[in-house]
N, CA and C atoms as an extended XYZ file, in Angstrom:
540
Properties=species:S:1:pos:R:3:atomname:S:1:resname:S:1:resid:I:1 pbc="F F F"
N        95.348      121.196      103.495 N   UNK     1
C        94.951      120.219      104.503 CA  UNK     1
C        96.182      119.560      105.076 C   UNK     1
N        96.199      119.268      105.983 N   UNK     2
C        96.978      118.209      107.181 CA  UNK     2
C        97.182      116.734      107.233 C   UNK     2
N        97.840      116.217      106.590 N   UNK     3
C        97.630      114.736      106.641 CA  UNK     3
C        97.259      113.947      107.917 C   UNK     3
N        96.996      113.060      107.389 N   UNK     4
C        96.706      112.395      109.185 CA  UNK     4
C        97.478      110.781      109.098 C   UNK     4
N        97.472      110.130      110.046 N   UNK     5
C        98.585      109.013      109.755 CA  UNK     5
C        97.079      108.249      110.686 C   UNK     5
N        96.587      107.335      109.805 N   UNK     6
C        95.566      106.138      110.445 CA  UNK     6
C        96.315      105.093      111.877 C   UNK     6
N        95.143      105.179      112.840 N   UNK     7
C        95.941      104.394      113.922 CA  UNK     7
C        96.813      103.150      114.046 C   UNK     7
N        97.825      103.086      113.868 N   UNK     8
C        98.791      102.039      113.556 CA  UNK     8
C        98.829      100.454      114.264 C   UNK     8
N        97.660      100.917      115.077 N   UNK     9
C        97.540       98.932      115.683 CA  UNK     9
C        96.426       98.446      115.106 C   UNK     9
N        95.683       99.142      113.997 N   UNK    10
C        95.057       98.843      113.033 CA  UNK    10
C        95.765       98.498      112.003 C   UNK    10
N        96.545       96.903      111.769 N   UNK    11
C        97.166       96.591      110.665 CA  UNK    11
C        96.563       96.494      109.058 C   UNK    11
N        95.820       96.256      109.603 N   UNK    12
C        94.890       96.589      107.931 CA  UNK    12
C        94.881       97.526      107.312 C   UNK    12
N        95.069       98.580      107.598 N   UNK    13
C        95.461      100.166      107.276 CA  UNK    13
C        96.523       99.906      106.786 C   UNK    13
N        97.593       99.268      107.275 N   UNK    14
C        98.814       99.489      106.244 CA  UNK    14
C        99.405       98.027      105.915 C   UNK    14
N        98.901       96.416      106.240 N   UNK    15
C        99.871       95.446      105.809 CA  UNK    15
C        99.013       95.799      104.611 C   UNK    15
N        99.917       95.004      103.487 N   UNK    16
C       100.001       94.986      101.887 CA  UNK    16
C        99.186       96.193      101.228 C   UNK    16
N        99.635       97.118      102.440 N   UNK    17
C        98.949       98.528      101.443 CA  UNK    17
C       100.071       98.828      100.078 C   UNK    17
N        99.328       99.711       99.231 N   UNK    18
C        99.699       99.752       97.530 CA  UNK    18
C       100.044      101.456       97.749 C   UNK    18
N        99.155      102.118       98.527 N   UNK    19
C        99.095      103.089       98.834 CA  UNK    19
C        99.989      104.452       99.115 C   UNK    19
N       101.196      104.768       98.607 N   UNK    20
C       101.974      105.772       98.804 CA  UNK    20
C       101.254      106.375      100.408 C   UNK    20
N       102.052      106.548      101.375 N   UNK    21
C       102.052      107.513      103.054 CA  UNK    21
C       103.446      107.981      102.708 C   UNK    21
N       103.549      109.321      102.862 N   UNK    22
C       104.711      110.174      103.187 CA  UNK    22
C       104.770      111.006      104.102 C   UNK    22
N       105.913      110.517      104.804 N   UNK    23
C       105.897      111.404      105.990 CA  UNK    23
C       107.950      112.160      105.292 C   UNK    23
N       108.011      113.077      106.616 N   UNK    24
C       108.530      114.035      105.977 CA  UNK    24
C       109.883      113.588      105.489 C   UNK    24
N       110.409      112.211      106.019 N   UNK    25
C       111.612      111.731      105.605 CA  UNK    25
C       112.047      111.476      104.308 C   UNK    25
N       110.690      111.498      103.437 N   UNK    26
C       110.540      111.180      102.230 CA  UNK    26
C       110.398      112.339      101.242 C   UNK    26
N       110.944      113.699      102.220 N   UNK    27
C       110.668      114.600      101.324 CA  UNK    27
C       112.113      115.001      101.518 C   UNK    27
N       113.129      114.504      100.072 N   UNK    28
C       114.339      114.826      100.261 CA  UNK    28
C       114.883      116.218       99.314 C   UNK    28
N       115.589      115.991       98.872 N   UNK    29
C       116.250      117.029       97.547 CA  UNK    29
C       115.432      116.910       96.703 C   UNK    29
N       114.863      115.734       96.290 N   UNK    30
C       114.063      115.797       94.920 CA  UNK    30
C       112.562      116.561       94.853 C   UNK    30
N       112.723      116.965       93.527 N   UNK    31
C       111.267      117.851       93.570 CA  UNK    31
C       109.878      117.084       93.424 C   UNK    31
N       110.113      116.079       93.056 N   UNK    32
C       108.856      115.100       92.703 CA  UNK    32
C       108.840      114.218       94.205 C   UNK    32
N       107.541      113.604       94.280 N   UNK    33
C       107.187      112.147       95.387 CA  UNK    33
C       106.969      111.147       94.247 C   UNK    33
N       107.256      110.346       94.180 N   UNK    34
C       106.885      109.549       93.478 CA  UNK    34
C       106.589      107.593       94.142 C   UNK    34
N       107.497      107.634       94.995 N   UNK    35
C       107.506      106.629       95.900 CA  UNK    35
C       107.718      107.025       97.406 C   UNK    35
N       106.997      106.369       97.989 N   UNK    36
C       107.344      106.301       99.613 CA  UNK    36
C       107.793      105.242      100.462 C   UNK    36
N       108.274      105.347      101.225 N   UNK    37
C       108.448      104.552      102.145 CA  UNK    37
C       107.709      103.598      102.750 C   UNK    37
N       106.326      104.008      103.116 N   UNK    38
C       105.460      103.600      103.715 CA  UNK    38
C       104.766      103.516      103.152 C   UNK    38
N       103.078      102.611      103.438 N   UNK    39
C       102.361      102.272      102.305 CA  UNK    39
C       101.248      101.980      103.012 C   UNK    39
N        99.588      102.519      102.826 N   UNK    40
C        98.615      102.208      103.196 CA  UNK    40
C        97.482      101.448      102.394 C   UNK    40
N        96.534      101.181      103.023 N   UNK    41
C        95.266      100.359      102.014 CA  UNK    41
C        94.411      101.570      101.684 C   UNK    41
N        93.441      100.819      100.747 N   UNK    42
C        92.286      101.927      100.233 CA  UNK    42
C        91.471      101.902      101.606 C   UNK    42
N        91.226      100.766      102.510 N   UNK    43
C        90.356      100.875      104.109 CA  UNK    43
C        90.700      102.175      104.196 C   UNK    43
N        92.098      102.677      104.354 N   UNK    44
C        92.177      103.638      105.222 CA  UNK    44
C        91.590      104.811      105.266 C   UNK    44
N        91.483      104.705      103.770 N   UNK    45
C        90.647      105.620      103.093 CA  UNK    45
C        89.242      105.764      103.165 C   UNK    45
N        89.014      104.456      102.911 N   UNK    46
C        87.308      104.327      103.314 CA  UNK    46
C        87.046      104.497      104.568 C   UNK    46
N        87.753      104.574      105.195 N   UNK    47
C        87.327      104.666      106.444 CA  UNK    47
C        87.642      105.761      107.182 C   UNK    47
N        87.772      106.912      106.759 N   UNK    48
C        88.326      108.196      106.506 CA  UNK    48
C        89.506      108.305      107.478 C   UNK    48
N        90.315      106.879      107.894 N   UNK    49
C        91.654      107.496      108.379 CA  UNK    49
C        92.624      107.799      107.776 C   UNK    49
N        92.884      108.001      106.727 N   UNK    50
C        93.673      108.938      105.665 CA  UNK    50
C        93.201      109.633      104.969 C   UNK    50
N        93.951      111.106      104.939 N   UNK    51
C        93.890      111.872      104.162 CA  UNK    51
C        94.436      111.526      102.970 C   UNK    51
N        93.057      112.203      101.887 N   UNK    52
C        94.205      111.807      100.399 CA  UNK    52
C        94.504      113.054       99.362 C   UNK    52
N        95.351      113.218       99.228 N   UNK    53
C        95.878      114.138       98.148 CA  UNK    53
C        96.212      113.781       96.865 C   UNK    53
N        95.555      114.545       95.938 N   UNK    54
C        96.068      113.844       94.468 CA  UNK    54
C        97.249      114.462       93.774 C   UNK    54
N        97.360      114.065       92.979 N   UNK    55
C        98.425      114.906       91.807 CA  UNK    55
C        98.251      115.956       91.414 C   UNK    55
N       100.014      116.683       92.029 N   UNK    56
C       100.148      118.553       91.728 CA  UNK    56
C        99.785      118.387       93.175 C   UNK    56
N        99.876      118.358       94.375 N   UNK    57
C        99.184      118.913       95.298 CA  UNK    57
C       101.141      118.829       96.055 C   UNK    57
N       100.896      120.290       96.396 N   UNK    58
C       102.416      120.846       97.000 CA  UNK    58
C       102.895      120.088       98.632 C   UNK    58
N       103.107      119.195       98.688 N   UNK    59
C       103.476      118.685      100.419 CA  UNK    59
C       104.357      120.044      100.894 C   UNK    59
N       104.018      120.604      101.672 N   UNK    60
C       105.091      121.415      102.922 CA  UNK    60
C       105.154      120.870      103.954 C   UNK    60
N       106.238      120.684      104.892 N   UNK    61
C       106.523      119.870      106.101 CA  UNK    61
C       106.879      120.921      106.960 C   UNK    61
N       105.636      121.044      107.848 N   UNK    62
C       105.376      122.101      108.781 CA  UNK    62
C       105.302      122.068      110.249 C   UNK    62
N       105.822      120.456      110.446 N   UNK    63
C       106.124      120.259      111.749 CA  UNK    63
C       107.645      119.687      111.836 C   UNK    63
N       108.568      119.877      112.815 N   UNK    64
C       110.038      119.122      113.138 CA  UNK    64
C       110.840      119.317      112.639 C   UNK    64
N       112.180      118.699      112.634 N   UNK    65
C       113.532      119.578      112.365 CA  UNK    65
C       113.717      119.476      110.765 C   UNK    65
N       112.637      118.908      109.676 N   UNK    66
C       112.905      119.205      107.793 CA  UNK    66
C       111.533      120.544      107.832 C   UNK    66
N       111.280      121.270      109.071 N   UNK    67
C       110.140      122.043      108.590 CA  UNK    67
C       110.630      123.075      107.475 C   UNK    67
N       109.519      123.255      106.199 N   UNK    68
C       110.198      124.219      105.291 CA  UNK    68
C       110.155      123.524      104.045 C   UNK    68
N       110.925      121.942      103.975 N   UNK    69
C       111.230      121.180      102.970 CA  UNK    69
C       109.828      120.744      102.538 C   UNK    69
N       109.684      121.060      100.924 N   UNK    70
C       108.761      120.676      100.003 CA  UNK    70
C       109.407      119.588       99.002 C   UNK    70
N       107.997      119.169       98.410 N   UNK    71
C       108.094      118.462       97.431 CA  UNK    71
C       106.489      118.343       96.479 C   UNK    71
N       106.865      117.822       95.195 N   UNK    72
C       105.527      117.879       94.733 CA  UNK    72
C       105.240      116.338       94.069 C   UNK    72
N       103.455      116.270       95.030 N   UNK    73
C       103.035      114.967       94.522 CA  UNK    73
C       103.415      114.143       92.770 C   UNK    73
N       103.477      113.547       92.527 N   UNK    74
C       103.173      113.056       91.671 CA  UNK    74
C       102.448      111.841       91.347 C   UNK    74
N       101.895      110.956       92.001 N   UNK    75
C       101.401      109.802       91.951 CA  UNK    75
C        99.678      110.227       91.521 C   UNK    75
N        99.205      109.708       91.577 N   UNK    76
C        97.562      109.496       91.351 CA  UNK    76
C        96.633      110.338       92.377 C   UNK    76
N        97.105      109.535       93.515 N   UNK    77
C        96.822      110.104       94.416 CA  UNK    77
C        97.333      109.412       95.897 C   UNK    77
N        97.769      109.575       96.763 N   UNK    78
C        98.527      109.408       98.029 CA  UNK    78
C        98.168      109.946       99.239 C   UNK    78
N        98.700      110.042      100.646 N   UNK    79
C        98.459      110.515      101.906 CA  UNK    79
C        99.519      110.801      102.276 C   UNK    79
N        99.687      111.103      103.665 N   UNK    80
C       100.780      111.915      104.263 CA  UNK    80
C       100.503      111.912      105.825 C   UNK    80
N       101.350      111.731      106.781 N   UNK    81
C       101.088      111.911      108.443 CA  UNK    81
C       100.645      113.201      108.292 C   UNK    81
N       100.886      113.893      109.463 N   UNK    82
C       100.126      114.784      110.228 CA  UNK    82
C       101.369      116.209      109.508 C   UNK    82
N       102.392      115.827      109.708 N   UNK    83
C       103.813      117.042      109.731 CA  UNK    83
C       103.639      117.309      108.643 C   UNK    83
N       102.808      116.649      107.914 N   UNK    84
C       102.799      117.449      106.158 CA  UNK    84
C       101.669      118.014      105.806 C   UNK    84
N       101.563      119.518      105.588 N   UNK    85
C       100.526      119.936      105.042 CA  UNK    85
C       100.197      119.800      103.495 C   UNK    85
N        99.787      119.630      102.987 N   UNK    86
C        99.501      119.059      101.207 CA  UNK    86
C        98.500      120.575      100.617 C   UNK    86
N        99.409      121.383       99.606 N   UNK    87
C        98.411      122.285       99.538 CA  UNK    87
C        98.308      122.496       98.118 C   UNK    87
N        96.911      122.551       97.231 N   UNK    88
C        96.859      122.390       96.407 CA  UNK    88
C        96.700      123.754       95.210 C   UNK    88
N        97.159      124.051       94.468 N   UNK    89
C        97.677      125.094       94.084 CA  UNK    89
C        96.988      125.290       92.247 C   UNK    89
N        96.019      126.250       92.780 N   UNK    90
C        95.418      126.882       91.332 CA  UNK    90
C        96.397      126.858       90.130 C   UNK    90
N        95.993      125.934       89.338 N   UNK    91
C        97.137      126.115       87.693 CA  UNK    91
C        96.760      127.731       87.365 C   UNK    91
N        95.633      128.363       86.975 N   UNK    92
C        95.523      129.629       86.749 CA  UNK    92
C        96.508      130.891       86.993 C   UNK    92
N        96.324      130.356       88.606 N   UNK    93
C        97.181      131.864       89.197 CA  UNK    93
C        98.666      131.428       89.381 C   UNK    93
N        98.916      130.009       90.226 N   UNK    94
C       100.114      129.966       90.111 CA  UNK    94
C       101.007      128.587       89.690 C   UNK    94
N       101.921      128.758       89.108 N   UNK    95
C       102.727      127.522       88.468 CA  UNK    95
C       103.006      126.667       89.387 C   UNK    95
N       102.840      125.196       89.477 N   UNK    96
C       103.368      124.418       91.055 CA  UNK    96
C       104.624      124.796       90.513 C   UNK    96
N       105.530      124.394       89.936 N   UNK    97
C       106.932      124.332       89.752 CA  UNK    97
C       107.726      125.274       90.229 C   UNK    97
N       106.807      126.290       89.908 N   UNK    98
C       107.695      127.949       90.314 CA  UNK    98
C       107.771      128.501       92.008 C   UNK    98
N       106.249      127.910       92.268 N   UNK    99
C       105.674      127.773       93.766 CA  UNK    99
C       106.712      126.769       94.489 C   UNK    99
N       106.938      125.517       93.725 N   UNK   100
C       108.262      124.740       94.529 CA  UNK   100
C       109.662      125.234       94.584 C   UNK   100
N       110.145      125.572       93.228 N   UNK   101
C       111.177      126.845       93.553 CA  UNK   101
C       111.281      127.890       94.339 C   UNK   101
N       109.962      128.387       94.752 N   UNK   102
C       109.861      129.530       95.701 CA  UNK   102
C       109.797      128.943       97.166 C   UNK   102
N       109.502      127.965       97.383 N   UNK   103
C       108.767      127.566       98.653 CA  UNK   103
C       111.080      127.153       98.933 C   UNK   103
N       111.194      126.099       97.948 N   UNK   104
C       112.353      125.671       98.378 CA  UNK   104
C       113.366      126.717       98.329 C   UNK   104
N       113.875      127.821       97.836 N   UNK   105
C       114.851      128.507       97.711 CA  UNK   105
C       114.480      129.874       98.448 C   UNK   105
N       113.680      129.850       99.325 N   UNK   106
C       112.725      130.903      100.093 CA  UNK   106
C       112.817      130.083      101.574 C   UNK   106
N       113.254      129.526      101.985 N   UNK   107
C       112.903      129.001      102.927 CA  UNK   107
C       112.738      129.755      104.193 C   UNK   107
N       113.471      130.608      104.501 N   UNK   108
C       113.926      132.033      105.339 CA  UNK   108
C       112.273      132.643      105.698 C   UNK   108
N       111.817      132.732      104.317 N   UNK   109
C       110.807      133.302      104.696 CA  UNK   109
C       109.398      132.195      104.844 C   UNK   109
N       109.565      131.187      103.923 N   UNK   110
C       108.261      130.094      104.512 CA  UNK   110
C       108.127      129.697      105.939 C   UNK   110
N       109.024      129.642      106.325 N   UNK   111
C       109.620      129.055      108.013 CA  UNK   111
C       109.830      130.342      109.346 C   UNK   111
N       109.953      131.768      108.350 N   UNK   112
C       109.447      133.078      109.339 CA  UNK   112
C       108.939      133.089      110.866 C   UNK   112
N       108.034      132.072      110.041 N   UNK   113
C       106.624      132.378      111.564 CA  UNK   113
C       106.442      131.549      112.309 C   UNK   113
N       107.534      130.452      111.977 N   UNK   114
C       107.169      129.178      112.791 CA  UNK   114
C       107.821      129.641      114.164 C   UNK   114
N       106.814      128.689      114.706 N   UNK   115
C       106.963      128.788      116.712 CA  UNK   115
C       108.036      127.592      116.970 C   UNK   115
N       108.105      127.927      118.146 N   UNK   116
C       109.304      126.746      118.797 CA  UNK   116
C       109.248      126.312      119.946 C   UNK   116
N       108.447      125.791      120.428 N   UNK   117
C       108.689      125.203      121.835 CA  UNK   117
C       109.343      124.106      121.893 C   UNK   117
N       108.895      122.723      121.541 N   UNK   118
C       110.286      121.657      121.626 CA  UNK   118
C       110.283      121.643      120.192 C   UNK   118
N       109.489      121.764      119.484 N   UNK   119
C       109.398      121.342      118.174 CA  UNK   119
C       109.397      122.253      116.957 C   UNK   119
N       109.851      122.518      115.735 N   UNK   120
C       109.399      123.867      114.968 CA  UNK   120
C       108.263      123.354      114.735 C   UNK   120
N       107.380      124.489      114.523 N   UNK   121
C       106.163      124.264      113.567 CA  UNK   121
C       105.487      125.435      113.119 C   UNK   121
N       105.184      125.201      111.551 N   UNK   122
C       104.714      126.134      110.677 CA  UNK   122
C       102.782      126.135      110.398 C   UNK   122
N       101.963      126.378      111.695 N   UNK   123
C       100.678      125.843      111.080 CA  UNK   123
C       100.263      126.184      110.078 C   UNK   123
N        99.059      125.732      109.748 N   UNK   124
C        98.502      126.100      108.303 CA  UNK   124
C        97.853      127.385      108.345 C   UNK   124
N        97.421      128.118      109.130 N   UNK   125
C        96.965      129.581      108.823 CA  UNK   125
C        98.526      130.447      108.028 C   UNK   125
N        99.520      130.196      109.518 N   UNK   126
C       100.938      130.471      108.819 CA  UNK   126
C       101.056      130.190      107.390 C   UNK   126
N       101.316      129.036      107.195 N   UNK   127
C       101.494      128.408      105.696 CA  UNK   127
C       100.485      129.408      104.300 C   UNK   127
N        99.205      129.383      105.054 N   UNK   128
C        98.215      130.186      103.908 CA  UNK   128
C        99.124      132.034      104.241 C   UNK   128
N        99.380      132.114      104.598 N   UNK   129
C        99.830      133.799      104.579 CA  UNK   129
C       101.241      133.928      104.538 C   UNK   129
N       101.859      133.109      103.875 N   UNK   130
C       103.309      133.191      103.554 CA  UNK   130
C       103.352      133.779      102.449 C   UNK   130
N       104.371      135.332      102.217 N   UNK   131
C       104.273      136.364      101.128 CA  UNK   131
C       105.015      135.572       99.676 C   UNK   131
N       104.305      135.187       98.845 N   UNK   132
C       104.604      134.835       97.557 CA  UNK   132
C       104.251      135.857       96.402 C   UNK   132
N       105.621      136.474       95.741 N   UNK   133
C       105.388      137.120       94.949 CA  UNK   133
C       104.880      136.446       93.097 C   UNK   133
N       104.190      136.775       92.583 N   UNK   134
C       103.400      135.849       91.494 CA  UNK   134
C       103.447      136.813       90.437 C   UNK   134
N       104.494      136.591       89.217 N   UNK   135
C       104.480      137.498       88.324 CA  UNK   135
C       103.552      136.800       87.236 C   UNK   135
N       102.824      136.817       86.050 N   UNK   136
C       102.252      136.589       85.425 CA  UNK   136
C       102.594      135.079       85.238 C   UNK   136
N       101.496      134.137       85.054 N   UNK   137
C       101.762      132.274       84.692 CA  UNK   137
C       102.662      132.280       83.393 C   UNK   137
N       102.757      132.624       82.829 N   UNK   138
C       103.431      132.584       81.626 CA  UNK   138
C       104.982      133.149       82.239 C   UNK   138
N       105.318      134.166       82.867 N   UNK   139
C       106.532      134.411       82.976 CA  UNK   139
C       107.093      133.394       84.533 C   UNK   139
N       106.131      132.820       85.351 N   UNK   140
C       106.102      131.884       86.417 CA  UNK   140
C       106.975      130.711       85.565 C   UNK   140
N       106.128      130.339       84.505 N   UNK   141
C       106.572      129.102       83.199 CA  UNK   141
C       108.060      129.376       83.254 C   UNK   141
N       108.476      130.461       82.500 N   UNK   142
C       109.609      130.760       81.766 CA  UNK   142
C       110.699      130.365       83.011 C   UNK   142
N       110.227      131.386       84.283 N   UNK   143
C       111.354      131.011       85.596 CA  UNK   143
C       111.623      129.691       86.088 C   UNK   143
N       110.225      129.121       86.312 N   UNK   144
C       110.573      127.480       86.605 CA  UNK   144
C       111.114      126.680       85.361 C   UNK   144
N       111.128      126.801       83.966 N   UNK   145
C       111.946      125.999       83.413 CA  UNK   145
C       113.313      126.366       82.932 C   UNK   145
N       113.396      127.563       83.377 N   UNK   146
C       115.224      128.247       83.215 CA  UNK   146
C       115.834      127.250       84.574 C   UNK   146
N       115.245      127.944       85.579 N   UNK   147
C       115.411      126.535       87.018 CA  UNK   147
C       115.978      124.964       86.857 C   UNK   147
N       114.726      124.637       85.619 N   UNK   148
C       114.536      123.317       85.669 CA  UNK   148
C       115.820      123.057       84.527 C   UNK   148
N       116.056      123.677       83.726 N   UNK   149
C       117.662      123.488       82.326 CA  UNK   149
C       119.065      123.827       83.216 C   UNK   149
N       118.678      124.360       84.277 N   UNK   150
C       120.084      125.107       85.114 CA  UNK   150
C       120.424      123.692       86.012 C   UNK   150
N       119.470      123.282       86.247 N   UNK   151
C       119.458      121.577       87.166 CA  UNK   151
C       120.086      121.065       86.689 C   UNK   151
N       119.685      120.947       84.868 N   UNK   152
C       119.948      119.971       84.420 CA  UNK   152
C       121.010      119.949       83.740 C   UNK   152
N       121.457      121.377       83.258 N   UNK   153
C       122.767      121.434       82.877 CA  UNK   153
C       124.048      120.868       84.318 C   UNK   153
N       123.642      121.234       85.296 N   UNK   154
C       124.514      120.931       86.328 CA  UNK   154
C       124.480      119.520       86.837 C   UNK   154
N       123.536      119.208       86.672 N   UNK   155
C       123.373      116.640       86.768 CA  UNK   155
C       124.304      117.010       85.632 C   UNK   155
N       124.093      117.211       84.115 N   UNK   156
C       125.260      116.690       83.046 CA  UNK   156
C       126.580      116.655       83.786 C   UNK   156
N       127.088      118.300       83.972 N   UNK   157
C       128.026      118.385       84.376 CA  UNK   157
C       129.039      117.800       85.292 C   UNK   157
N       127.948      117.234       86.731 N   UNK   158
C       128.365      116.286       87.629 CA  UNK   158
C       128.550      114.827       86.884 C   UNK   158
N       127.873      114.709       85.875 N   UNK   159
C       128.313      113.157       85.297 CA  UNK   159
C       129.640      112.998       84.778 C   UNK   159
N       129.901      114.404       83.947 N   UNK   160
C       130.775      114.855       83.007 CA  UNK   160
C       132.216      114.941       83.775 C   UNK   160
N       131.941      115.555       85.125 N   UNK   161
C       133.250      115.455       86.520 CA  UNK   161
C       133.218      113.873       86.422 C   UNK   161
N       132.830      113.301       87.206 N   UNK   162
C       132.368      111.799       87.330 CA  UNK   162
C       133.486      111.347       86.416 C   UNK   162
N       133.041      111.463       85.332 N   UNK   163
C       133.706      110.609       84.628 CA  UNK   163
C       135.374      110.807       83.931 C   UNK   163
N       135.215      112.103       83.960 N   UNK   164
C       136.950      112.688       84.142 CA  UNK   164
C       137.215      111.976       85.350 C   UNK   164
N       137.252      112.393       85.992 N   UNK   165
C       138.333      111.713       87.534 CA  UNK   165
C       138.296      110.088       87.297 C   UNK   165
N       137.045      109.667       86.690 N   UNK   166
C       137.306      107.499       86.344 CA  UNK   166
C       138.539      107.860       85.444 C   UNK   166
N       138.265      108.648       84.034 N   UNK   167
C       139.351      108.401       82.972 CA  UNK   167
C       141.003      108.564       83.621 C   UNK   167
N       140.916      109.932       84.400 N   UNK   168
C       142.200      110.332       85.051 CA  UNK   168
C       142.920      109.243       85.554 C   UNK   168
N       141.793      108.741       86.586 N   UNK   169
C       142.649      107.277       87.335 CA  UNK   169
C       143.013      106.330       86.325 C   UNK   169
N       142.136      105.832       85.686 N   UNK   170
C       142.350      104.944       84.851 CA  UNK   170
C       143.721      105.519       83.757 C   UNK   170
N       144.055      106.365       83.615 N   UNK   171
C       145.018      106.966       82.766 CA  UNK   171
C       146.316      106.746       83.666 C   UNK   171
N       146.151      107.397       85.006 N   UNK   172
C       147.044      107.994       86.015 CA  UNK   172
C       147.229      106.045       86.077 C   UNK   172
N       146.928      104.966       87.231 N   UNK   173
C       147.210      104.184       87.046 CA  UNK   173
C       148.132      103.269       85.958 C   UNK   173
N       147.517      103.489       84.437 N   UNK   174
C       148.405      102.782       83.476 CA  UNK   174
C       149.488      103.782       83.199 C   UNK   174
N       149.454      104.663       83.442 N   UNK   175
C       151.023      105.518       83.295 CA  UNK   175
C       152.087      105.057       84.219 C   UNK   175
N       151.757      104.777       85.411 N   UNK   176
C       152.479      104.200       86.947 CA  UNK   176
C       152.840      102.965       86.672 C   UNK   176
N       151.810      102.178       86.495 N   UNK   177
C       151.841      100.747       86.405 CA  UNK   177
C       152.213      100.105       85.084 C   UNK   177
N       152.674      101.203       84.361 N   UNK   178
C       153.279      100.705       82.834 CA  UNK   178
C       154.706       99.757       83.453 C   UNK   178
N       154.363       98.569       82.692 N   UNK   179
C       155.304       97.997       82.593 CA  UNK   179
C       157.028       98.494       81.897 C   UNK   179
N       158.238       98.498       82.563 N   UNK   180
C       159.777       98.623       81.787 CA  UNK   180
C       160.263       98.036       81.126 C   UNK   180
């Protein structure tokens, strides 16, 4: 489904909304949503001007210049403007995690079919017929968490740089600045 963004001179829809709205700015490097930017009421909901998506449900951003860039819900449940399609993904057949690895490191081919007149865009028939290869859930498992230790060995590592180059200076400095 397509998010929809509730009419905005309807303030009640969004002052002191609690409500997670993500639109695509909010779909950065990270693989999780967890917070947004923007924020709607339950009205909006009741009143069916938001779409709601719950948890595990894959955002693809299928309209404008981040088309391609995913991320995966995590909150309870949330909405999304229009540029994000939210697609929700059988645990059975396929792993979200592995599906977000594929969607994100595939991009070449998720983004294939998109048209261009002023704008990219990937519609959702597109989106449903994008070629995903699906080796068994169990070996889906194994790939997305080799993925997910390769991340994480490489955050250590960047901390581990990080903090050589503080010690260096801090070394390099009192070697210079040693008092004669």
């Amino acid at each position: 489904s397509t998010g929809t963004t509730p009419p905005t001179r309807r303030k009640e829809y969004f002052d002191n909304g609690k409500i997670n709205f993500y639109t695509p700015a909010d779909l950065t490097n990270k693989m999780y949503l967890k917070e947004s930017e923007r924020k709607v009421t339950q009205l909006s909901f009741d009143e069916r001007k938001a779409r709601k998506f719950v948890k595990d449900t894959l955002f693809f951003v299928g309209i404008g210049s981040t088309v391609g860039k995913v991320a995966i819900l995590k909150n309870e449940y949330a909405s999304s403007n229009q540029q994000i399609t939210g697609l929700k993904i059988n645990p059975a057949i396929a792993d979200i995690e592995f599906v977000y690895f594929y969607f994100n490191n595939f991009i070449n081919i998720t983004t294939k079919e998109k048209t261009q007149a002023t704008i990219p865009i990937v519609n959702q028939n597109k989106i449903l017929n994008i070629p995903i290869s699906l080796p068994p859930i169990k070996k889906q498992r194994e790939i997305a968490d080799y993925i997910l230790n390769l991340k994480s060995k490489v955050k250590d590592l960047q901390k581990q740089s990080e903090n050589n180059i503080m010690v260096a200076i801090t070394e390099f400095e009192q070697e210079i600045f040693k008092p004669v």
